[in-house]
KEKE-3310 file (N, C-alpha, C; in steps of 0.2 Angstrom, whole numbers, plus 5000, padded with zeros to 4 digits):
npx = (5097:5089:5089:5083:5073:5064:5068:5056:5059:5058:5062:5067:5069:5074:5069:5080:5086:5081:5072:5064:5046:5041:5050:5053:5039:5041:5048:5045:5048:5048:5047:5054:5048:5060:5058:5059:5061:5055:5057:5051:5039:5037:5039:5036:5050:5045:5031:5024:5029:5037:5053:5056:5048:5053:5065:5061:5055:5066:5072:5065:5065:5066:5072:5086:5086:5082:5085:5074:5075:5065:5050:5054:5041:5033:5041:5042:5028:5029:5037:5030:5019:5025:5027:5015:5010:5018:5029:5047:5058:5068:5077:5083:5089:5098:5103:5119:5127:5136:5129:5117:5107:5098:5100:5108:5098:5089:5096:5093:5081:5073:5071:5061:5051:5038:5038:5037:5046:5064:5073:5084:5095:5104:5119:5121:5133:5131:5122:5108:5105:5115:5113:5102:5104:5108:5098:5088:5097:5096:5083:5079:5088:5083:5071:5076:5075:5087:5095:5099:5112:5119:5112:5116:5132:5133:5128:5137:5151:5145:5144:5157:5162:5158:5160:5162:5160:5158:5154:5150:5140:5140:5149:5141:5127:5133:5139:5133:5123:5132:5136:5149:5163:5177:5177:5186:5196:5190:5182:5179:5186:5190:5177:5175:5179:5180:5173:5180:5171:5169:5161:5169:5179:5189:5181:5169:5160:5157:5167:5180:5192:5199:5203:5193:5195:5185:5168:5170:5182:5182:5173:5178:5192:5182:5181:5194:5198:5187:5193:5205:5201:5191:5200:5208:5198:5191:5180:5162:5157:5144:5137:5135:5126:5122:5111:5107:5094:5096:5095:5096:5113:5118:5113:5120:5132:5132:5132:5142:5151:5146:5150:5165:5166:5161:5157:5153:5137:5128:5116:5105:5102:5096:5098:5089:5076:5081:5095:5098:5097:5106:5117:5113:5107:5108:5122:5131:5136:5148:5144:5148:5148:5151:5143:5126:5117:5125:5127:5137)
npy = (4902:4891:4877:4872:4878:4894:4909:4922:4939:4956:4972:4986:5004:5021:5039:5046:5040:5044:5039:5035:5037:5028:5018:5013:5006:4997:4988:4986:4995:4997:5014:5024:5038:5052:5064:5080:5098:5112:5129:5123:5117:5100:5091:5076:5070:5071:5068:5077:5086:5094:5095:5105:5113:5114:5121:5134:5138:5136:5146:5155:5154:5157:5150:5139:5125:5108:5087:5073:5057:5045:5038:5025:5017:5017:5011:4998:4994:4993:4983:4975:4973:4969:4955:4951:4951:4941:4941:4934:4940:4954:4967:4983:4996:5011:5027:5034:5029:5041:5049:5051:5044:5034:5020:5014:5016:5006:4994:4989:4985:4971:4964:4968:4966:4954:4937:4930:4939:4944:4956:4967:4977:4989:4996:5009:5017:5030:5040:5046:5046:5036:5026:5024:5015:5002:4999:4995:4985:4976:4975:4966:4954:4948:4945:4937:4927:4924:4921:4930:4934:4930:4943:4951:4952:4956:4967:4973:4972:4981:4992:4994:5002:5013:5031:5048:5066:5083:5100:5112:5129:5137:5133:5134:5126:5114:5116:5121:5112:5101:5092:5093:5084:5085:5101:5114:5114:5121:5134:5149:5152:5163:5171:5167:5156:5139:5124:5107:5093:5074:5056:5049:5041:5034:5035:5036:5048:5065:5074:5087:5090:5099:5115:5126:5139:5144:5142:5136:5131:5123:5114:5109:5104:5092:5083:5081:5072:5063:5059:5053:5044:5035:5029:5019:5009:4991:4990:4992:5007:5019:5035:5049:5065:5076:5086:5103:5110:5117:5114:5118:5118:5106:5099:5107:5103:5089:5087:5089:5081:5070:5071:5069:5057:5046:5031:5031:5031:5044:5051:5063:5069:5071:5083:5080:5089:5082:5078:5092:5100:5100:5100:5112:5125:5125:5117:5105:5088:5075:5057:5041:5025:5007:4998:4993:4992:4984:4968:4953)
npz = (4948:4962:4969:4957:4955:4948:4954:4953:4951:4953:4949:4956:4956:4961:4957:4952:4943:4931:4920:4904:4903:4895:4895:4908:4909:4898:4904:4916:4927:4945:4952:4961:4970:4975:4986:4984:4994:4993:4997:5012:5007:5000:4988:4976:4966:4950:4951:4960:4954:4941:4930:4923:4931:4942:4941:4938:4949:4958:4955:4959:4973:4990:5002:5003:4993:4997:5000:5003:5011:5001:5015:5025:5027:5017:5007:5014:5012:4999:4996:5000:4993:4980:4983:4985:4974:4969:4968:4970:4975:4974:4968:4971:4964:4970:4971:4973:4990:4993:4992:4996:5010:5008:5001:5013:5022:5018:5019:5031:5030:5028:5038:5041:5032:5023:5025:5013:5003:4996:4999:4990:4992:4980:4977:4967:4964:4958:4949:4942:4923:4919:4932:4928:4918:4924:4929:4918:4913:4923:4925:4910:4912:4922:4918:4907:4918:4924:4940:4955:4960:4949:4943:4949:4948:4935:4936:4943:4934:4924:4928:4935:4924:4923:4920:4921:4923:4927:4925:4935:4936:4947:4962:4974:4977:4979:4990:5000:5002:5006:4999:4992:4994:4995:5000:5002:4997:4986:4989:4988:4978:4962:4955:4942:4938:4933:4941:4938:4941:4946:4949:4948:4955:4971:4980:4977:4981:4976:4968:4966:4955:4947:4941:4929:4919:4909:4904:4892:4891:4902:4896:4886:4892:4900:4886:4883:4894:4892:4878:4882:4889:4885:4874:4880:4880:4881:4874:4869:4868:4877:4876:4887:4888:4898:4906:4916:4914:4903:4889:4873:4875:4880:4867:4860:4862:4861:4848:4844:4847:4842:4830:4830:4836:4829:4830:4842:4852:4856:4868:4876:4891:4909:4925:4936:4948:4961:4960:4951:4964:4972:4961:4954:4942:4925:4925:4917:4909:4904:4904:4904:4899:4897:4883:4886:4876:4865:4861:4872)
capx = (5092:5089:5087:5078:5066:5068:5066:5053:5062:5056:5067:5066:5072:5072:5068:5086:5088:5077:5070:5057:5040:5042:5057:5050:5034:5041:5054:5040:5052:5046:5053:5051:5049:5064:5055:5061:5059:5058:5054:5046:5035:5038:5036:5038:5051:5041:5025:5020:5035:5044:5059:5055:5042:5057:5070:5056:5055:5073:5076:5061:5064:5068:5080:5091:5082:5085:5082:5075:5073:5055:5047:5054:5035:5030:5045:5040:5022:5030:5040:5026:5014:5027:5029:5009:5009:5020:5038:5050:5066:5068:5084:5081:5095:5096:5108:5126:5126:5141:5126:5110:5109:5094:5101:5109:5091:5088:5100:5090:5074:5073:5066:5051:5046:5035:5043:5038:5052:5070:5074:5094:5098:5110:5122:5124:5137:5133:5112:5106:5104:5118:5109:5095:5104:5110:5091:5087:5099:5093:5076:5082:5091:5075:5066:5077:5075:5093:5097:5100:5119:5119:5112:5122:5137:5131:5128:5146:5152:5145:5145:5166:5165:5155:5166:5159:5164:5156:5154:5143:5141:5145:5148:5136:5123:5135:5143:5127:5120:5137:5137:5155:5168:5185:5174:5188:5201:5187:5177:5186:5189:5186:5169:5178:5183:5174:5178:5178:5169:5168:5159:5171:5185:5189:5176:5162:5160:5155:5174:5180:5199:5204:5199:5198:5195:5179:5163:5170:5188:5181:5171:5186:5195:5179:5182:5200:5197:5185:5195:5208:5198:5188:5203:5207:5191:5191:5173:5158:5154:5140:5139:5126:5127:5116:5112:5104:5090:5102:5094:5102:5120:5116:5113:5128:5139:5132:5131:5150:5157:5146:5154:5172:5166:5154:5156:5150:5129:5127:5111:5104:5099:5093:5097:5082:5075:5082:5100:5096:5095:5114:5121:5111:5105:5115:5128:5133:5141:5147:5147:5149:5151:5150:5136:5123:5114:5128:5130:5144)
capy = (4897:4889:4870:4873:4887:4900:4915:4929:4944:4961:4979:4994:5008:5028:5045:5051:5036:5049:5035:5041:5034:5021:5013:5010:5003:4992:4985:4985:4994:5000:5019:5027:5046:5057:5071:5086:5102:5121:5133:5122:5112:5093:5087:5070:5070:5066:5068:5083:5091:5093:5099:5113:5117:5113:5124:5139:5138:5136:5154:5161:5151:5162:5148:5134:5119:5100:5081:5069:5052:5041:5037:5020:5015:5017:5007:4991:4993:4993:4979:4969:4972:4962:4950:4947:4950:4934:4938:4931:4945:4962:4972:4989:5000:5016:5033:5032:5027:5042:5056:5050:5039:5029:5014:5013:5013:5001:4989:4988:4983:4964:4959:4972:4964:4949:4931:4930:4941:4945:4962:4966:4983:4989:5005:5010:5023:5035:5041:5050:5039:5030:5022:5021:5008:4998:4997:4994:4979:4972:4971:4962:4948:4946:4943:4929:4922:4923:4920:4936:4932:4933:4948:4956:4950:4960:4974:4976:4972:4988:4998:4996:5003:5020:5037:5053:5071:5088:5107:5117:5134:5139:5127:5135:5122:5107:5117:5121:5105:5096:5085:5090:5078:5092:5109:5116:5115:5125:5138:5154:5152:5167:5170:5165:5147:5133:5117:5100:5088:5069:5053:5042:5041:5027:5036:5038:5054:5072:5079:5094:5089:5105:5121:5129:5148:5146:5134:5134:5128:5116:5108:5107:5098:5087:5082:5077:5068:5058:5055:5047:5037:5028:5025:5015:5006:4986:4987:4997:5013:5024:5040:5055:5072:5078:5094:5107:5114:5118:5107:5120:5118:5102:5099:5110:5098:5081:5087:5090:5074:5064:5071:5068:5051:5042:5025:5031:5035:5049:5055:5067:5068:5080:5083:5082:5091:5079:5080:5097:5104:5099:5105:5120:5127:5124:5113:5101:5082:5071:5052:5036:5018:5002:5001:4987:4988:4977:4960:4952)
capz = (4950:4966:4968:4951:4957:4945:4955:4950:4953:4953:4947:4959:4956:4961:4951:4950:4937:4926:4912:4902:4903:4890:4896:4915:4906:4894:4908:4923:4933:4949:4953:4969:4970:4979:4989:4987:4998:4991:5003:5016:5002:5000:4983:4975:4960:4945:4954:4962:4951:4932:4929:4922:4936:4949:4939:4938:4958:4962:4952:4963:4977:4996:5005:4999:4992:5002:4999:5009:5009:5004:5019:5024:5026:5011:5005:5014:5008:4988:4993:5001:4988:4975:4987:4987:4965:4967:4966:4977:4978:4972:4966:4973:4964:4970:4971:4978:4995:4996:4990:4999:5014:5006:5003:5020:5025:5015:5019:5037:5029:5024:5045:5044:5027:5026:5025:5006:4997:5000:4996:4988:4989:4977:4978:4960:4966:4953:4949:4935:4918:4921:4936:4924:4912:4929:4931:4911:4912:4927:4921:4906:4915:4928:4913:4906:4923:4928:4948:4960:4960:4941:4939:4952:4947:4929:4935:4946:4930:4920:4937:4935:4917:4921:4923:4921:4923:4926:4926:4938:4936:4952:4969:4982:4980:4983:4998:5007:5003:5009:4994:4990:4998:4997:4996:5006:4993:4979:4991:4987:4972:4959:4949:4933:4939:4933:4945:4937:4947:4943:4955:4948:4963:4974:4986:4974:4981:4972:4970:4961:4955:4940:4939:4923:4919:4907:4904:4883:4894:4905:4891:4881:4895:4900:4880:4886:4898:4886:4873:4885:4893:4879:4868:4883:4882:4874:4875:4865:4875:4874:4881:4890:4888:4904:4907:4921:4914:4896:4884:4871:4878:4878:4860:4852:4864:4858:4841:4841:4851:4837:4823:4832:4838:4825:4832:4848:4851:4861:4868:4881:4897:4911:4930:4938:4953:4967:4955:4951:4969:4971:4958:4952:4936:4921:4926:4911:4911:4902:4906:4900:4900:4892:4879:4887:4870:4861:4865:4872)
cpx = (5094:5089:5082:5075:5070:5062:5063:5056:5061:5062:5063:5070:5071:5073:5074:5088:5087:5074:5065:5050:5038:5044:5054:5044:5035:5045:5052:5044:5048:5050:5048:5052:5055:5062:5061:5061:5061:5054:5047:5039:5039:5036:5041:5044:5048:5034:5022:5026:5038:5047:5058:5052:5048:5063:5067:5056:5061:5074:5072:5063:5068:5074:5082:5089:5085:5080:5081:5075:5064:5056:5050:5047:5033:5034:5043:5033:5023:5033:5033:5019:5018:5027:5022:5007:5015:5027:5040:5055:5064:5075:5080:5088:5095:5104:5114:5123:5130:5136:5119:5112:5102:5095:5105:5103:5089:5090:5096:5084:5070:5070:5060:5048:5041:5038:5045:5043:5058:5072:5082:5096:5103:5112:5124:5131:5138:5124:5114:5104:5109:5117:5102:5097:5106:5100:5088:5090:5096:5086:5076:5086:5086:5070:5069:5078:5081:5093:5100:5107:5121:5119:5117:5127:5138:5131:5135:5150:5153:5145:5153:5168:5163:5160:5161:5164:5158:5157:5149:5144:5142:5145:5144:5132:5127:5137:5138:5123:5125:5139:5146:5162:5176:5181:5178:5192:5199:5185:5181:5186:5187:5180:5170:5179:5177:5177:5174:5178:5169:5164:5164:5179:5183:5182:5169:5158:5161:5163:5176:5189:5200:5197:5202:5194:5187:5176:5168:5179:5187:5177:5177:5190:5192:5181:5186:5199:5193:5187:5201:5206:5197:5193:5207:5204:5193:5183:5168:5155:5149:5141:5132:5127:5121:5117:5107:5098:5094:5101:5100:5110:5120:5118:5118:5133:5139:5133:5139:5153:5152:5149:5161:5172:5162:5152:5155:5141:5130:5119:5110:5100:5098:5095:5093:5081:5079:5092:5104:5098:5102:5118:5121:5110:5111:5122:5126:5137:5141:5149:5145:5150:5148:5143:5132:5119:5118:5130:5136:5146)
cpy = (4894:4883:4869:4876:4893:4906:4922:4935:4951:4970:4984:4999:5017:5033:5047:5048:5040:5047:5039:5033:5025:5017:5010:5006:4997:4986:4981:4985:4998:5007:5021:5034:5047:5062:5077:5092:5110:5124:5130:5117:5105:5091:5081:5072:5065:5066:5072:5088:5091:5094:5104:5117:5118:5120:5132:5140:5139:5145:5158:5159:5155:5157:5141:5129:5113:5095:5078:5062:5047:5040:5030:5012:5012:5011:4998:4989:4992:4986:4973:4968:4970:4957:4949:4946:4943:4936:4937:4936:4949:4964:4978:4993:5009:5023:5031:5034:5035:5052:5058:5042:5032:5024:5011:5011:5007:4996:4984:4985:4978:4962:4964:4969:4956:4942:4928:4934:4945:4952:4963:4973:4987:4997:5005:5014:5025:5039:5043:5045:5034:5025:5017:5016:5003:4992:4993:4984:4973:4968:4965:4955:4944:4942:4937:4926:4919:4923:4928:4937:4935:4940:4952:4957:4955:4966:4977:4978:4979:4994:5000:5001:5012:5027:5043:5063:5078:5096:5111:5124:5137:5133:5127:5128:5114:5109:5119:5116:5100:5089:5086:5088:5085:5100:5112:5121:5119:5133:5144:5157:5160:5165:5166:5157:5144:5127:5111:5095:5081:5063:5049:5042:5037:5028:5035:5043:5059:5074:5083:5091:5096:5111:5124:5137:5151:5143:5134:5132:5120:5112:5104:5101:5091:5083:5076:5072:5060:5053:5052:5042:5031:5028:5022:5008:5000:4985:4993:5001:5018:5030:5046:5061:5073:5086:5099:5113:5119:5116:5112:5120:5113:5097:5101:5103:5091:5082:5087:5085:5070:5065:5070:5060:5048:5036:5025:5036:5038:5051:5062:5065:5073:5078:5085:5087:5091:5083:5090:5102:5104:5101:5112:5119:5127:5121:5107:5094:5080:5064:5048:5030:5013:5002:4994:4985:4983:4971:4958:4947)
cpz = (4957:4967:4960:4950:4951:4950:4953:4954:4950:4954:4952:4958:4959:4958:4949:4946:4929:4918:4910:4905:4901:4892:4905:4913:4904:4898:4914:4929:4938:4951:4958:4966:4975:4982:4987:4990:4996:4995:5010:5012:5000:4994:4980:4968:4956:4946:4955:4958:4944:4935:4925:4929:4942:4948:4939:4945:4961:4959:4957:4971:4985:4999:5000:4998:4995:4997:5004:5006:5006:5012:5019:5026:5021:5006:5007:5012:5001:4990:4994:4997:4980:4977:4984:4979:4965:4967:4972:4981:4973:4973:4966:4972:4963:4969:4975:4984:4996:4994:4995:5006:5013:5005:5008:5023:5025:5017:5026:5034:5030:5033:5045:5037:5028:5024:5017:5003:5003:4995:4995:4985:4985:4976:4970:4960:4958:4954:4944:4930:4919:4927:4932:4920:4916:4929:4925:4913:4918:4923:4916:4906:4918:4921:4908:4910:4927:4935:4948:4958:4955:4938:4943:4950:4941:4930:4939:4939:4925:4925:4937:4928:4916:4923:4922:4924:4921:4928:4930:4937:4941:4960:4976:4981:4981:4988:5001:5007:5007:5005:4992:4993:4998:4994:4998:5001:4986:4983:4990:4981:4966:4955:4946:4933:4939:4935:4939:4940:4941:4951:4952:4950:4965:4979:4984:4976:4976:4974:4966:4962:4951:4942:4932:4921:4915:4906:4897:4886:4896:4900:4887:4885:4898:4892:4882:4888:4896:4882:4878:4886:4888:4873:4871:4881:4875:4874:4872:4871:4873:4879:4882:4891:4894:4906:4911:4919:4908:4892:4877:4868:4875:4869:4858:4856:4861:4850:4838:4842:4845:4831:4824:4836:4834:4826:4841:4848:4856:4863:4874:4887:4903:4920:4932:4944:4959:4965:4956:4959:4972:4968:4953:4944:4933:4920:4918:4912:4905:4904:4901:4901:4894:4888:4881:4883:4864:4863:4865:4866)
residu = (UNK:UNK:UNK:UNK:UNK:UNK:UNK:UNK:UNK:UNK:UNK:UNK:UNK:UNK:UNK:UNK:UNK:UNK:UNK:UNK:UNK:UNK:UNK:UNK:UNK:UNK:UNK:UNK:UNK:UNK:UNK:UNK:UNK:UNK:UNK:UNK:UNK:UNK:UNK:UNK:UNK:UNK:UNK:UNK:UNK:UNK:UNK:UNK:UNK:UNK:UNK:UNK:UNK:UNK:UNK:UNK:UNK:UNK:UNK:UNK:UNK:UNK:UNK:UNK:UNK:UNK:UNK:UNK:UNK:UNK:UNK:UNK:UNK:UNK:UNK:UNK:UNK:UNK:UNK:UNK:UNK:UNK:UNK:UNK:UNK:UNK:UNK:UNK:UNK:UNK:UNK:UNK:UNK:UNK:UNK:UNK:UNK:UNK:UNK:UNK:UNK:UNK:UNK:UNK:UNK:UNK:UNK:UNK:UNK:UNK:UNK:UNK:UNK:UNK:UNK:UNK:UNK:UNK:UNK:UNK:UNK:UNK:UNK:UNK:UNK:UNK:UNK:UNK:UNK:UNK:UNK:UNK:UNK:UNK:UNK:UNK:UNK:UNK:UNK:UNK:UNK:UNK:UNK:UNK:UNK:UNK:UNK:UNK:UNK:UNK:UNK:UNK:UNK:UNK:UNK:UNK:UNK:UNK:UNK:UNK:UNK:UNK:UNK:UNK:UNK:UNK:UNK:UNK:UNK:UNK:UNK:UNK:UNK:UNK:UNK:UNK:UNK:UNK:UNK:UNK:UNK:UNK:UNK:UNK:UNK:UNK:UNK:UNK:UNK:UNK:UNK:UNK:UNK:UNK:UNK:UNK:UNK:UNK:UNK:UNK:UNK:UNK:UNK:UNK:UNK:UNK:UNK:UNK:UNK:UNK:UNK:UNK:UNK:UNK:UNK:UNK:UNK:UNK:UNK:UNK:UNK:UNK:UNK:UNK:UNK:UNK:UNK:UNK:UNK:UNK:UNK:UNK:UNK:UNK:UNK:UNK:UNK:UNK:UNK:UNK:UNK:UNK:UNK:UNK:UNK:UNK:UNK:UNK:UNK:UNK:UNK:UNK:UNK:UNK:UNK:UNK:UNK:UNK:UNK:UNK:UNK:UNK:UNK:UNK:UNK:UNK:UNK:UNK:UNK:UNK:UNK:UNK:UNK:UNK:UNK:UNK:UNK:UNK:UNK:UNK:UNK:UNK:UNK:UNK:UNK:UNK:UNK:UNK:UNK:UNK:UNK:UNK:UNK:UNK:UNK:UNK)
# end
């Protein structure tokens, strides 16, 4: 609160979060689309594209799929059309700063908006669902009318708790895309090796630290790396099976880490399009962080 003004504050978000329908609905988050580009066509994620439709295209597709950014047009038209529905500030949490230069753009924005709202860009430095409960929470603080400060301060908080870990099936689309921060140290490497990447580095960069010989390996040691971590953890943790177009995979994986975890909820979740076009068909995660549905 500000001299006693309780600030209306408005959640933004973009596609790579990948809530469903409901959850954007029930929350009144606002999500941007991520453009994608397959062979010279432009489409919005979630918009002019599934995930199915996107992963069907990438198998037929002649050259190497790209992201761009929204238009930052269009962006100060969303923001000035909360500003005119009355809110005062806007959290706008988007994809790592260390994957996409969108929220760098961003950051520039706040003097071409109109004098009504202050826009508060936020690097999640992560995407996928685990961006989406950043945004969840948000909403949910906005709506008991807590201050700016506040929620931020909340979301650093579970922001510090997220880790994550995965396996792609092979590493061309982060090394022609450029997403992967030491490709140097993988490129080479035989068929048979499956690198395990994680974003959770001091860089917040896409980085490939092990290699292991088979996906039913690197599972095995994605596992590992779990069970260390959260028996760490003084805090209730959920976790997301995310998966590239695998749903399948997917499922036997979550079905086995809940019967070897029972006081952890696991669900599923999907790399989209934008996601997708980065690390390719098939690739598999697991991540995780504190659970925002129990209270402290």
């Amino acid at each position: 609160m500000s001299g006693g003004i309780i600030m209306k504050i408005a959640v933004v978000t973009d596609s790579t979060a990948y809530l469903t329908d409901e959850e954007v609905a029930e929350n009144d988050i606002k999500v941007v689309p991520i453009p994608v580009v397959i062979d010279g066509q432009s489409y919005r994620e979630g918009i002019d594209i599934t995930t199915s439709e996107f992963y069907d295209k990438l198998k037929n597709s002649s050259s190497f799929p790209s992201t761009s950014q929204p238009p930052l047009g269009e962006m100060i038209s969303l923001y000035d059309g909360l500003a005119e529905k009355g809110y005062d500030q806007v959290i706008s949490i988007h994809l790592s700063s260390t994957i996409s230069g969108f929220y760098n753009s961003l950051t520039q924005i706040n003097e071409q908006l109109s004098s009504n709202i202050k826009v508060f860009p936020y690097d999640s430095q992560v995407t996928v669902k685990l961006m989406g409960y950043l945004a969840l929470e948000a909403a949910k603080l906005a709506r008991q009318g807590r201050p700016m400060e506040e929620i931020i301060s909340k979301l650093d908080e579970i922001r510090s708790t997220i880790n994550n870990v995965f396996v792609v099936d092979d590493l061309q689309n982060l090394v022609r895309g450029g997403r992967l921060s030491n490709a140097s140290a993988f490129i080479g490497s035989l068929l048979k090796i499956k690198p395990l990447l994680t974003m959770h580095t001091q860089s917040h960069a896409i980085e490939a630290f092990e290699k292991v010989r088979s996906t039913k390996k690197a599972l095995l040691r994605c596992e590992e790396i779990f069970d260390e971590s959260v028996s760490k953890d003084d805090y209730p943790v959920r976790a997301i099976i995310i998966h590239a177009n695998d749903e399948p995979a997917a499922i036997k994986w979550r079905d086995k880490l809940t019967a070897k975890y029972p006081d952890i909820p696991f669900e599923i979740s999907y790399f989209g399009p934008v996601i997708g076009t980065h690390l390719g068909e098939k690739a598999l995660a697991i991540a995780w962080m504190k659970d925002i549905n129990v209270e402290d």
